[in-house]
C-alpha positions, 0 to 999 in steps of 0.5 A, spaced: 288 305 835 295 308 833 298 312 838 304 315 838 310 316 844 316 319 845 322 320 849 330 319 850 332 312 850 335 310 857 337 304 855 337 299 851 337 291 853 338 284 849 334 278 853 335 272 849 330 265 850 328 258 846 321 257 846 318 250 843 325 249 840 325 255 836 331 261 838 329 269 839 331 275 841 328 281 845 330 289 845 327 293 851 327 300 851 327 303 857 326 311 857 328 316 861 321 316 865 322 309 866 317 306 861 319 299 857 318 299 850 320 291 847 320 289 841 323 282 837 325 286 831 333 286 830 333 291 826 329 296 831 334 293 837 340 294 834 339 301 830 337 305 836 342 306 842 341 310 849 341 317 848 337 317 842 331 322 842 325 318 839 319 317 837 314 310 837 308 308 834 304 302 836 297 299 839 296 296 846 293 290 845 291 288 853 297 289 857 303 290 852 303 295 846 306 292 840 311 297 837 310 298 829 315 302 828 320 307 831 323 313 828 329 318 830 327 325 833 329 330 827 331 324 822 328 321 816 330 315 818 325 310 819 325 303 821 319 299 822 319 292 825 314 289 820 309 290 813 303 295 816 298 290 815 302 282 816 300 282 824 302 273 822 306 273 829 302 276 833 297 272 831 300 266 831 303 268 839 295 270 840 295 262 837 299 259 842 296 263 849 290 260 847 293 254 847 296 254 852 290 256 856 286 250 853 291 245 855 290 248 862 282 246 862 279 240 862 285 236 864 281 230 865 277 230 857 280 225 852 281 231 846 287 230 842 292 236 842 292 236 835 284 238 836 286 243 842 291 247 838 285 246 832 280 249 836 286 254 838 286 256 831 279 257 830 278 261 836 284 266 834 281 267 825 275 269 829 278 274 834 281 277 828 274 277 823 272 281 830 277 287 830 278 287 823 
């Protein structure tokens, strides 16, 4: 379900990392009630600045709340992370904590990885069969 939040942006902090050899880049927004907003979209982090009174929309998602979109108070400017309805990298991170976690079973069972990240897969297309 969409919520909506508000607030003055405190700070804002840039956290870089490489994850299976591929580079990203994380933007934290930290508000003046002390909650932090993340997000990998560039055009998000690098348009805001601390001091700007904004608005977020966004969905929790167990403990994280994906930002779809944030917009400054009294602005028509509008910078949305990605397209409404591509969720593709959320579900392919949702892939790879799924995988992760079924490496973690069975370390004795002689399953291929190939078919670990196969059934990885499978279980995230009907997770999001289910929510859809």
């Amino acid at each position: 379900m969409m919520e909506t939040k508000t607030g003055t942006i405190k700070s804002v902090s840039v956290k870089e990392g490489n994850t299976n050899n591929k580079v990203w880049k994380s933007y934290t927004f930290e508000m003046e009630d002390g909650k932090k907003y993340s997000t990998f979209d560039e055009k998000l982090g690098t348009t805001f600045k601390a001091g700007d009174s904004v608005s977020m929309e966004g969905e929790a998602n167990g403990k994280y709340w994906n930002m779809k979109s944030m917009v400054k108070e009294n602005s028509s400017e509008v910078s949305s992370n990605k397209p409404e309805q591509d969720d593709t990298s959320f579900y392919t991170a949702y892939a790879k904590d799924v995988f992760i976690a079924l490496m973690g079973i069975g370390k004795t069972d002689v399953m291929p990885t190939k078919d670990r990240m196969n059934q990885a897969i499978k279980l995230v297309k009907q997770a999001k069969e289910a929510f859809s």
